[in-house]
OpenMM code with the backbone's topology and positions (N, CA, C; nanometers):
from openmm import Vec3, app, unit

residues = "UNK UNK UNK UNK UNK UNK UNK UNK UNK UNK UNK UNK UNK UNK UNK UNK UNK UNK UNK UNK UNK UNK UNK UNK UNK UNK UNK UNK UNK UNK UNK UNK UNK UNK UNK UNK UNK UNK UNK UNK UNK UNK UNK UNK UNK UNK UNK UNK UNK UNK UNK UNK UNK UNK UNK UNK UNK UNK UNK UNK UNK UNK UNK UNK UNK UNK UNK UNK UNK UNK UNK UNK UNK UNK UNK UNK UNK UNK UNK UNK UNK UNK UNK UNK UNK UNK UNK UNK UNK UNK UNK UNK UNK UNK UNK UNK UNK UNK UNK UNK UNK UNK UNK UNK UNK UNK UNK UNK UNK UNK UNK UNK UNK UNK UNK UNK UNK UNK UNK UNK".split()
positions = [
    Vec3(10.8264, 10.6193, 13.0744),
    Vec3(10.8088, 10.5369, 13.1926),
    Vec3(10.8727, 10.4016, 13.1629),
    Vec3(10.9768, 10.3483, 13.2272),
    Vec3(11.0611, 10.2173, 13.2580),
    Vec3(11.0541, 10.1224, 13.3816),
    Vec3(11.0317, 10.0253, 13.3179),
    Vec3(11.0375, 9.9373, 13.4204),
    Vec3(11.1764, 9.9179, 13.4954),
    Vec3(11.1802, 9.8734, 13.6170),
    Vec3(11.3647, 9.8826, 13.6740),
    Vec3(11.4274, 9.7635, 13.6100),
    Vec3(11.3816, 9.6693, 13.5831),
    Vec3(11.4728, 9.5949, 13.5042),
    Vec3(11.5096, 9.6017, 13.3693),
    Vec3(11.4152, 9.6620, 13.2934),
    Vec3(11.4528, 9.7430, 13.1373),
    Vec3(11.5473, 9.8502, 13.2223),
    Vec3(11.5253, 9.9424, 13.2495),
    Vec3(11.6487, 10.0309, 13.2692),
    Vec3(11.7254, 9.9850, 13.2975),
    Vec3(11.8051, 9.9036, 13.3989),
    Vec3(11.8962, 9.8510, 13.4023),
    Vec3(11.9566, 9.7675, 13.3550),
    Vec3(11.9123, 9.7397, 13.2197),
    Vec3(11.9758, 9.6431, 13.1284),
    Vec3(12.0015, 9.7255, 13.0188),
    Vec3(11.9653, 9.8421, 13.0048),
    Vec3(11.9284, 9.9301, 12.8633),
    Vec3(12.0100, 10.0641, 12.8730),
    Vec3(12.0754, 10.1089, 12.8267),
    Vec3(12.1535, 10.2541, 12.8515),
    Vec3(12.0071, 10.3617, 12.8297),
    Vec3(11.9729, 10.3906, 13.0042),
    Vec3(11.9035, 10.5092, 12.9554),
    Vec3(11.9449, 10.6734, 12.9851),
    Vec3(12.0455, 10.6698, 13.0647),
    Vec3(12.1429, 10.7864, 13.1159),
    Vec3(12.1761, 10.8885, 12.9983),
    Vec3(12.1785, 11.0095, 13.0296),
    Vec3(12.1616, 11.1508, 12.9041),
    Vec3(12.1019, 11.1300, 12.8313),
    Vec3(11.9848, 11.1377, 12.8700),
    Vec3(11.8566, 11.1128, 12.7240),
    Vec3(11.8168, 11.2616, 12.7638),
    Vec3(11.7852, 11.3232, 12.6184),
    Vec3(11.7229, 11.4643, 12.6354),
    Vec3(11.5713, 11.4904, 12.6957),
    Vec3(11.5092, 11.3854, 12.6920),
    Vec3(11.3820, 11.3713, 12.7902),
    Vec3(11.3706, 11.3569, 12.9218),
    Vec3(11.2877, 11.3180, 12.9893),
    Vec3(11.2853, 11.3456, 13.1610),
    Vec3(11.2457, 11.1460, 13.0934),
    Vec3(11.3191, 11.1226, 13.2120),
    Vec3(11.2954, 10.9639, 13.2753),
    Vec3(11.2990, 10.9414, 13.3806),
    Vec3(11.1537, 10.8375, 13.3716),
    Vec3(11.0706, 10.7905, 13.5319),
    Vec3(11.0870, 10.6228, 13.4758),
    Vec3(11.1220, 10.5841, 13.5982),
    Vec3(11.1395, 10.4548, 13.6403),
    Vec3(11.1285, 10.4170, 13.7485),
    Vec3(11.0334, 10.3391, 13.7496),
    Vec3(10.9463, 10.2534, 13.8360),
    Vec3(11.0244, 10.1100, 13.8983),
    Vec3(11.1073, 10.1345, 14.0412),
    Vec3(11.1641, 10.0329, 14.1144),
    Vec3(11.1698, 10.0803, 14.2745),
    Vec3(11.1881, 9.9367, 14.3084),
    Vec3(11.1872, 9.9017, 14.4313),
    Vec3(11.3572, 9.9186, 14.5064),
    Vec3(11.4041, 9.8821, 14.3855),
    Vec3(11.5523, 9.9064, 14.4531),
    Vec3(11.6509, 9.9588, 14.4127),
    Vec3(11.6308, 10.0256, 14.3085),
    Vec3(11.7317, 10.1692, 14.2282),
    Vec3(11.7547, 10.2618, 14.3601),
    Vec3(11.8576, 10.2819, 14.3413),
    Vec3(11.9202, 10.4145, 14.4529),
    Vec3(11.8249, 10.5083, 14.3184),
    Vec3(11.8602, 10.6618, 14.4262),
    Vec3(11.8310, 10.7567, 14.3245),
    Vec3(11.9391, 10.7446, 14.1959),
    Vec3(11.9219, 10.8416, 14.0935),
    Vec3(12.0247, 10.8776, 14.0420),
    Vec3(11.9840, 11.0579, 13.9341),
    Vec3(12.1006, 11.0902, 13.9341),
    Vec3(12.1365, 11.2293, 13.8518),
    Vec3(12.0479, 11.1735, 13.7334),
    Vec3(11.9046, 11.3225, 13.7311),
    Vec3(11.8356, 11.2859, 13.5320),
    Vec3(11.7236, 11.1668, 13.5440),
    Vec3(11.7505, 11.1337, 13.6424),
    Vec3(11.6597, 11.0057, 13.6673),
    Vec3(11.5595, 10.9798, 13.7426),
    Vec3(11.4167, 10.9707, 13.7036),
    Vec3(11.3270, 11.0353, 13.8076),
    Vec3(11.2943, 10.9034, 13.8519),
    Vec3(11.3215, 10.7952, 13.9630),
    Vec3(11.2929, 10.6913, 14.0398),
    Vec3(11.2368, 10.6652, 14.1357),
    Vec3(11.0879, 10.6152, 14.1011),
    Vec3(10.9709, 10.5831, 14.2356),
    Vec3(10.9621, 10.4734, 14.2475),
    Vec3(10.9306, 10.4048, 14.3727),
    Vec3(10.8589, 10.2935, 14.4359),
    Vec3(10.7287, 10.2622, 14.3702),
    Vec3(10.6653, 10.2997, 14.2560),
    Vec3(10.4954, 10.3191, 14.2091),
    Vec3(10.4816, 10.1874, 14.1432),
    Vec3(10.3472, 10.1675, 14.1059),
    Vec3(10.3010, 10.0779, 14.0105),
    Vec3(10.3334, 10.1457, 13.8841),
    Vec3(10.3256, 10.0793, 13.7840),
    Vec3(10.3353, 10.0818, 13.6318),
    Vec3(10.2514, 10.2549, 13.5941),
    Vec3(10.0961, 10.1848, 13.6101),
    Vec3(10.0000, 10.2980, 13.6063),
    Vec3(9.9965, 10.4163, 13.6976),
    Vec3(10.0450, 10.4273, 13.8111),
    Vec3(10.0969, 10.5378, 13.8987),
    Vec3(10.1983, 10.5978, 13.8348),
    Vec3(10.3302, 10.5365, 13.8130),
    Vec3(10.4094, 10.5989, 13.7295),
    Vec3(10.4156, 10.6628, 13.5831),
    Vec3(10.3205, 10.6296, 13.5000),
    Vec3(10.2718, 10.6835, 13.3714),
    Vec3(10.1620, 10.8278, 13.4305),
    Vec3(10.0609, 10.7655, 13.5023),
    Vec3(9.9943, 10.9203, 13.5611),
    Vec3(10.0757, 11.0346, 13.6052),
    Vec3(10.2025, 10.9883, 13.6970),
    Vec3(10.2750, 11.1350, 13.7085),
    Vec3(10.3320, 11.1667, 13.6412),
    Vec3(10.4250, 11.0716, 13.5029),
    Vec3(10.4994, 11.1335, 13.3748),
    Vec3(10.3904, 11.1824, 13.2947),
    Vec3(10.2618, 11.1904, 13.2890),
    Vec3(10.1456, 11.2810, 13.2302),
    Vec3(10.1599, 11.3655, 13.2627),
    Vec3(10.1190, 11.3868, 13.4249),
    Vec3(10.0709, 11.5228, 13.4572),
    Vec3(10.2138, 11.6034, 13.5128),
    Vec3(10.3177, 11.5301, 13.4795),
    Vec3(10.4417, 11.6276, 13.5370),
    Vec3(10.4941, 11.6765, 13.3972),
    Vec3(10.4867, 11.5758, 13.2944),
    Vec3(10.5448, 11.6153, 13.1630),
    Vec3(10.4496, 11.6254, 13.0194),
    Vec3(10.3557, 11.6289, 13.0573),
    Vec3(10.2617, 11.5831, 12.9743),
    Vec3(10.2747, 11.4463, 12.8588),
    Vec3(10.1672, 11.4724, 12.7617),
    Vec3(10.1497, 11.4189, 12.6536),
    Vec3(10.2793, 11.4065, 12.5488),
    Vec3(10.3200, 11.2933, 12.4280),
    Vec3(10.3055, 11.1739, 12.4861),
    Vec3(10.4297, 11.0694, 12.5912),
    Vec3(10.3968, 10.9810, 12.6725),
    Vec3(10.4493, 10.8992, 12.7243),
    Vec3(10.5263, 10.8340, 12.6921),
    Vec3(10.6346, 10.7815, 12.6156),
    Vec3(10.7037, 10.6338, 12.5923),
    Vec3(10.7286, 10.5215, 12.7248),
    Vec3(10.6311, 10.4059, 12.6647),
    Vec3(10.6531, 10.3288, 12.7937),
    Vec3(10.7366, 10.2240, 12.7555),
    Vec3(10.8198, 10.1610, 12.8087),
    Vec3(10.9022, 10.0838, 12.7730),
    Vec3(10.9469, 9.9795, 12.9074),
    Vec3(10.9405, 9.8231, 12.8866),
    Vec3(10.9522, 9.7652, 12.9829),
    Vec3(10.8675, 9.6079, 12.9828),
    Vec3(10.9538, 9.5056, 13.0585),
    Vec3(10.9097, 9.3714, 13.0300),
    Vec3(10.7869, 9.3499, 13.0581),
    Vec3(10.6982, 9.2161, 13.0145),
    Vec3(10.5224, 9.1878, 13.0514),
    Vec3(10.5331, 9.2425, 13.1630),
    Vec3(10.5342, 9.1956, 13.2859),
    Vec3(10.5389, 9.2426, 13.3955),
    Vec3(10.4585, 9.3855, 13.4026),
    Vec3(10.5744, 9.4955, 13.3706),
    Vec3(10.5469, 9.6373, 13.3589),
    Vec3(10.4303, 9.6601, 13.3227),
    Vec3(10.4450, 9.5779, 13.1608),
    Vec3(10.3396, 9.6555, 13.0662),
    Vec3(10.1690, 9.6124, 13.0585),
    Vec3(10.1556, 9.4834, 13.1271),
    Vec3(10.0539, 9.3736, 13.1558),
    Vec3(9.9588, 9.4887, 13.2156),
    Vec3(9.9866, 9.5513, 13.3400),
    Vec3(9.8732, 9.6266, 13.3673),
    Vec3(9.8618, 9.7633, 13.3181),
    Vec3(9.9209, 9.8161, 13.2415),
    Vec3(9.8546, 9.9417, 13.1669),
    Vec3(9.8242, 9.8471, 13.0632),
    Vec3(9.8134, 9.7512, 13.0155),
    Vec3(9.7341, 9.7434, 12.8881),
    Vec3(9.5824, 9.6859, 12.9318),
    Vec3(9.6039, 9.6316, 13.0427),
    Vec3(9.4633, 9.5671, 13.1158),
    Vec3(9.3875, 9.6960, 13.1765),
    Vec3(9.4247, 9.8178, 13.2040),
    Vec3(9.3210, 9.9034, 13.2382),
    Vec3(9.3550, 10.0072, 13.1337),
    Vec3(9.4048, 10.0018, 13.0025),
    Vec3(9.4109, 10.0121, 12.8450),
    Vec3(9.4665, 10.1719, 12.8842),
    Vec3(9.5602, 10.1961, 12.9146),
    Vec3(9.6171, 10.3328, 12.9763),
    Vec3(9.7300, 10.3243, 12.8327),
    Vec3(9.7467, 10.2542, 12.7801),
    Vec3(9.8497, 10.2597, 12.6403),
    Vec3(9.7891, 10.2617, 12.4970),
    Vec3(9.7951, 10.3772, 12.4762),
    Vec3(9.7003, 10.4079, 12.3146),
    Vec3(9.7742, 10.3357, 12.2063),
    Vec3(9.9287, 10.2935, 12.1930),
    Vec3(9.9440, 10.2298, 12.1047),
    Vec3(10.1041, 10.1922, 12.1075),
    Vec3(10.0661, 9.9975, 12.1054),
    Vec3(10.1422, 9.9202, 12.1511),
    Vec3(10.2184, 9.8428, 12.0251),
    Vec3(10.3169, 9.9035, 12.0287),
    Vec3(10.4232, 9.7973, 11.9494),
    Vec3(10.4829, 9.6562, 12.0150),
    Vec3(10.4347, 9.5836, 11.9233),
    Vec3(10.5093, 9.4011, 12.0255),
    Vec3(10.5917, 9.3997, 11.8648),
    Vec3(10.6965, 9.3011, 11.9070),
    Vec3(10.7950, 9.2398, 11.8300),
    Vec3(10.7748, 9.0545, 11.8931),
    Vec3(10.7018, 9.0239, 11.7805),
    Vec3(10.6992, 8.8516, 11.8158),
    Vec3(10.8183, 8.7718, 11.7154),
    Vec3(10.9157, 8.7304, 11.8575),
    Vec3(11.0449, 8.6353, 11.7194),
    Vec3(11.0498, 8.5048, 11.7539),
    Vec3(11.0853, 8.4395, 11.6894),
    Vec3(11.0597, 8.2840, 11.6729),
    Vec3(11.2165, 8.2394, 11.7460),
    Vec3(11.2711, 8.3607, 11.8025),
    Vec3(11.4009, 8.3004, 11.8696),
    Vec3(11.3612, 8.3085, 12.0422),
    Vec3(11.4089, 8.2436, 12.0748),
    Vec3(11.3911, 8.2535, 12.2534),
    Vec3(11.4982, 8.3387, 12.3053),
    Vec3(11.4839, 8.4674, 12.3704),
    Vec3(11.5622, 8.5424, 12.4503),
    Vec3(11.5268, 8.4980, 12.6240),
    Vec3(11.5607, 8.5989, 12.7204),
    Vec3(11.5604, 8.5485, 12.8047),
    Vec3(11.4279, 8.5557, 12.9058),
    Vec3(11.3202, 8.6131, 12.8164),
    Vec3(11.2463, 8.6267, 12.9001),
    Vec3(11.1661, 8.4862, 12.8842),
    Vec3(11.1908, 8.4006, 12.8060),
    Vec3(11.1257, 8.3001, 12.8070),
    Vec3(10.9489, 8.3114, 12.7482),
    Vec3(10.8449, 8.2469, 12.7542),
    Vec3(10.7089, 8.2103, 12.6602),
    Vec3(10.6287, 8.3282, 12.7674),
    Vec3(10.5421, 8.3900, 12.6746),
    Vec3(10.5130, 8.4878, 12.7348),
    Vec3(10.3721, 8.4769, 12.6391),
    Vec3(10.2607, 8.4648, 12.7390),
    Vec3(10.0569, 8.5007, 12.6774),
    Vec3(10.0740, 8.6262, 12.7031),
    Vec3(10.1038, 8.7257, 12.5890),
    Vec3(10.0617, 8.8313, 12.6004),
    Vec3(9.9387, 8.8856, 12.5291),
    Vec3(9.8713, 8.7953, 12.4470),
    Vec3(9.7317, 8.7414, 12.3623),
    Vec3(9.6473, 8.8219, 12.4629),
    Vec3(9.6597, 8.7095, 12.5910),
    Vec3(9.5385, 8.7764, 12.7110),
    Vec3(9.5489, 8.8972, 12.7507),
    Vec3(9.6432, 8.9554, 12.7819),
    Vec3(9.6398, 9.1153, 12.8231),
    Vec3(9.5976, 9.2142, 12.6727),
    Vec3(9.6031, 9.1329, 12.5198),
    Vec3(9.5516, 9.2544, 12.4656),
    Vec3(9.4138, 9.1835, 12.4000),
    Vec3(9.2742, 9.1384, 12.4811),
    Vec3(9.1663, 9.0935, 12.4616),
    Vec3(9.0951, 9.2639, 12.4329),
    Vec3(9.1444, 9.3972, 12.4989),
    Vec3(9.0310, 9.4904, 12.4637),
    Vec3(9.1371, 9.6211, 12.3228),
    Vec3(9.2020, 9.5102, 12.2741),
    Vec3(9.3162, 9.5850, 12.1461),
    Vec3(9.2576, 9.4802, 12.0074),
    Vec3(9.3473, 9.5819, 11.8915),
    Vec3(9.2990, 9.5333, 11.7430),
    Vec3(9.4427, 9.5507, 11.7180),
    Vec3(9.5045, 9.4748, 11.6559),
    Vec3(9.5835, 9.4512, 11.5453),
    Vec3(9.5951, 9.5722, 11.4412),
    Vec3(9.6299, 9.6726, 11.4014),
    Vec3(9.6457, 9.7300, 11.2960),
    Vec3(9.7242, 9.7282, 11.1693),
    Vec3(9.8632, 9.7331, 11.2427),
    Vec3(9.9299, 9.6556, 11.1452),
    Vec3(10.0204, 9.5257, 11.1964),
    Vec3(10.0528, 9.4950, 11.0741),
    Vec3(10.1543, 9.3795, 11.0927),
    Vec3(10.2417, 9.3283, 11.0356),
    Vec3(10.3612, 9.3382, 11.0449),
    Vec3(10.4591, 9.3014, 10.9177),
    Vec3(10.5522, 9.2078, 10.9865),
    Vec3(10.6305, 9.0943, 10.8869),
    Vec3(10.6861, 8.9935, 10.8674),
    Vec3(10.8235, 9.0140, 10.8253),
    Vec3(10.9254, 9.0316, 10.9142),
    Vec3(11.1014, 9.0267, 10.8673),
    Vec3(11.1337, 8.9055, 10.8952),
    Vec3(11.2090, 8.8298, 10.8399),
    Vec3(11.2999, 8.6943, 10.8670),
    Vec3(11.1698, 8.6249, 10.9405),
    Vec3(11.2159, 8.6074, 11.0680),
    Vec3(11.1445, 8.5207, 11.1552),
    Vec3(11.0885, 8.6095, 11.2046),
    Vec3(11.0755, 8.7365, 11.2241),
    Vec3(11.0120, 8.8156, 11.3248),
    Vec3(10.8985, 8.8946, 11.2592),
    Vec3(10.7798, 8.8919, 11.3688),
    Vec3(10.6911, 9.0063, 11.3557),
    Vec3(10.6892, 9.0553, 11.4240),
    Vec3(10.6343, 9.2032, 11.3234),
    Vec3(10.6336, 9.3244, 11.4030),
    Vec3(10.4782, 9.4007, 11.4019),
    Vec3(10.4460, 9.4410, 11.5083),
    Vec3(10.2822, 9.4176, 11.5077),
    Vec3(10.2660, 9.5639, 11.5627),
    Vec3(10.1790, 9.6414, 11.5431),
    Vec3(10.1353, 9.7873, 11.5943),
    Vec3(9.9643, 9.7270, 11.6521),
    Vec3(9.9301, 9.7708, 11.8095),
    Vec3(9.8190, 9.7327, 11.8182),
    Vec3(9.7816, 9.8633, 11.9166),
    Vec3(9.6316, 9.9195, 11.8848),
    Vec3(9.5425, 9.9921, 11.9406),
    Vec3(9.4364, 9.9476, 12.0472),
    Vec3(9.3574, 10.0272, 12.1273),
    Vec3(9.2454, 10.0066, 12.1835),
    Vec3(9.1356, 9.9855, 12.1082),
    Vec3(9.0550, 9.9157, 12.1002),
    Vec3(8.9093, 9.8661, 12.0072),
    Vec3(8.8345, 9.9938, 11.9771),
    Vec3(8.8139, 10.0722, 12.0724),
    Vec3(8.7052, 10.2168, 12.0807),
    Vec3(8.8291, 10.3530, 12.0087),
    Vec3(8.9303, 10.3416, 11.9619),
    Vec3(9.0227, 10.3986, 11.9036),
    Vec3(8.9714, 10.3955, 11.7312),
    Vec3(8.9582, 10.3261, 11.7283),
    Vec3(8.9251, 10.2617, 11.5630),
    Vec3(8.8008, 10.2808, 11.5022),
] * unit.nanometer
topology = app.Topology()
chain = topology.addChain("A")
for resn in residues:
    res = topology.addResidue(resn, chain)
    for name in ("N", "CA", "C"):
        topology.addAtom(name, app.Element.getBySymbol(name[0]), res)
């Protein structure tokens, strides 16, 4: 499941998996399964159309409300000390019902694996 602005910045075309992406203004396209849905609408039908597991991929925006009604069992963030374009982003608050598991330190960047609290 993709957000429309990650896909369209990201080569996701001939991927051997089924891809759903969630926009308002994508034409269709060939391989490409494209709804009008919310975030969490669109992860429920890549469940029950493709099952288990999901890759969700896609800016706060996207990912803010499956982690707030905790529909994502396990969330990789990359925190870098460089500014790209999405600019300062509290993503702290959307993971108040997640734990930290791991966490590792390259150059300037961390790389953080985080779960649901009742997971652990």
């Amino acid at each position: 499941a993709i957000g429309g602005s990650t896909f369209r910045s990201e080569p996701y075309t001939d991927l051997p998996v089924p891809v759903y992406v969630a926009s308002r203004k994508l034409p269709q396209q060939p391989g490409v399964n494209i709804y009008d849905e919310s975030p969490s609408t669109l992860v429920e039908r890549a469940l029950r159309e493709v099952g288990s597991p999901v890759l969700v991929e896609g800016g706060v925006e996207f990912v803010k409300p499956l982690l707030e009604k905790e529909i994502i069992n396990r969330f990789f963030l990359t925190r870098s000390a460089i500014q790209g374009d999405a600019g300062f982003v509290e993503i702290d608050r959307c993971l108040t019902n997640y734990i930290c598991v791991t966490s590792e330190i390259v150059d300037d960047d961390r790389f953080e694996i985080w779960e649901p609290r009742e997971q652990i």
